[in-house]
C-alpha positions in Angstrom: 14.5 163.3 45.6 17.7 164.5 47.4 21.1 164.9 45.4 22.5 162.5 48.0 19.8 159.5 46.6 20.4 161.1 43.0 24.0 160.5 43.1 23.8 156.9 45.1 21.0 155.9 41.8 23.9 157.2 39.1 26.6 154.9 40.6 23.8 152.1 41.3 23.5 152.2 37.1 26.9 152.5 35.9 28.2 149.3 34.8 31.5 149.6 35.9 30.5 149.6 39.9 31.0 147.0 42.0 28.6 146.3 44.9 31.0 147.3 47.6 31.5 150.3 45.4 27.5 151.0 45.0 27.3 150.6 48.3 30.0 153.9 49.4 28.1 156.7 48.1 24.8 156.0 50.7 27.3 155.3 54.0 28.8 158.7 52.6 25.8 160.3 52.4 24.2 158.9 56.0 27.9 160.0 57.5 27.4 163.6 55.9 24.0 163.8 57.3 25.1 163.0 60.7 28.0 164.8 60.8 25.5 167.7 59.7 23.3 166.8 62.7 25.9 167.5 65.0 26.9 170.5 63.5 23.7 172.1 63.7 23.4 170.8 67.7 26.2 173.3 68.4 26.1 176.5 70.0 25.6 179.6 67.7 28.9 180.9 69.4 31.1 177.5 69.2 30.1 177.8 64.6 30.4 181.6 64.5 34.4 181.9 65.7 37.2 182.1 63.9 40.1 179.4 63.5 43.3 180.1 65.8 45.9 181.1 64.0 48.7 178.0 63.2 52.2 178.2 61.7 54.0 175.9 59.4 57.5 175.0 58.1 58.2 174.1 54.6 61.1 173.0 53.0 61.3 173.5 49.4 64.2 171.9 46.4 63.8 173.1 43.4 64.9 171.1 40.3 64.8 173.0 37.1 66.1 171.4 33.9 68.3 173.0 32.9 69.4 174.6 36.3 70.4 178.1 34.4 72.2 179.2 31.4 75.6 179.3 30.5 75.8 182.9 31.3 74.1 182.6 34.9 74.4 178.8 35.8 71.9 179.3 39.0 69.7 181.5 36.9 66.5 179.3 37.2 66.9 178.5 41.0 67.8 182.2 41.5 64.5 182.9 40.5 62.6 180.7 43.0 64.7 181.6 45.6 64.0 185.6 44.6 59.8 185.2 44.8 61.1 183.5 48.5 62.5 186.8 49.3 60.0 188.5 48.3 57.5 187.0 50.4 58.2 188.6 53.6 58.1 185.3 55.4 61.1 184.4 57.6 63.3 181.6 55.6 66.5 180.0 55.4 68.2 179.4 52.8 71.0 176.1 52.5 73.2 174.3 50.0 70.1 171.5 48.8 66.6 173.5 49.7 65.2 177.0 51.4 63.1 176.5 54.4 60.3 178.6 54.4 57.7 179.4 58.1 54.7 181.2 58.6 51.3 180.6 58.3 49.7 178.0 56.0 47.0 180.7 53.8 50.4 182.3 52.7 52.8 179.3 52.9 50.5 176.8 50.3 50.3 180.0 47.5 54.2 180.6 47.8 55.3 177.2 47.6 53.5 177.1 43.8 54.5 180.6 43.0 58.1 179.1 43.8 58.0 176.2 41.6 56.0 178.6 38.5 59.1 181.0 38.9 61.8 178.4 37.5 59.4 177.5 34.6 58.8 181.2 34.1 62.4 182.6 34.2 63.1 179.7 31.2 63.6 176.3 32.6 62.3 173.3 30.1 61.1 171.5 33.4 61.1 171.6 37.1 60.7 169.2 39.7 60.0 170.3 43.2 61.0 168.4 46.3 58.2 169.9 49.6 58.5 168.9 53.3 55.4 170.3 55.1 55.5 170.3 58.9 52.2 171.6 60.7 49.5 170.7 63.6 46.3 170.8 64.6 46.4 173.0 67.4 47.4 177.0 67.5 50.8 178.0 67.1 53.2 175.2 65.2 56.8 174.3 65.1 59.3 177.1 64.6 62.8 176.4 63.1 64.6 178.2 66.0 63.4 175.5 68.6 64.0 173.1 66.4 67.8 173.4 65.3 68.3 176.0 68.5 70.7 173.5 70.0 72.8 172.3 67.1 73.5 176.3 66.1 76.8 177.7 67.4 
């Protein structure tokens, strides 16, 4: 017996399945199996090459409560913003957010890191606003071309 059928039989017994729901887990399965098939139809060069290299922008607000102490009233979002510098990716930063670019691996990791940082340097609570812009295809947007025209 195949995990696939194992699986489809659990949710076929559980109670609290309906049909249409029973029914999900075996088109899931036959669509993983022929997605498989066509996988393994492909040339031993098309599976073995890397993935181009893409590039992302992200915006990123931090809102820690409080936003610092009463000795350093930015302390909390001056600590997001320092693991930002830190990062060695180009970035921006404005009045209501920091735009960050590079590539996604390093982009996803810093965006957390950023929001841990307010938490860590003694906020209660902090809630984070992300834009994410990326595509498909090699390369990505750049915040140069896209503001290039409004700049002075």
């Amino acid at each position: 017996m195949s995990a696939d059928l194992h699986l489809h039989e659990l949710h076929m017994a559980h109670p609290s399945f309906s049909r249409s729901r029973r029914l999900r887990p075996a088109f899931l399965s036959l669509s993983l199996l022929a997605c498989g098939a066509a996988w393994a139809q492909q040339a031993p060069s098309a599976v073995a090459s890397p993935a181009p290299s893409r590039h992302m922008i992200a915006e990123i607000q931090v809102i820690p409560r409080p936003a610092g102490t009463s000795n350093d009233r930015y302390k909390h979002v001056d600590a997001a913003i320092a693991v930002i510098q830190g990062s060695g990716l180009k970035y921006e930063v404005h009045g209501l957010g920091t735009v960050i670019e590079g590539p996604p691996e390093k982009i996803w990791p810093l965006l957390q890191a950023v929001h841990q940082a307010t938490l860590e340097a003694g906020a209660e609570r902090n809630l984070s606003m992300i834009k994410v812009s990326s595509g498909a295809e090699p390369g990505g947007p750049r915040v140069d071309d896209l503001v290039r025209k409004f700049r002075k």
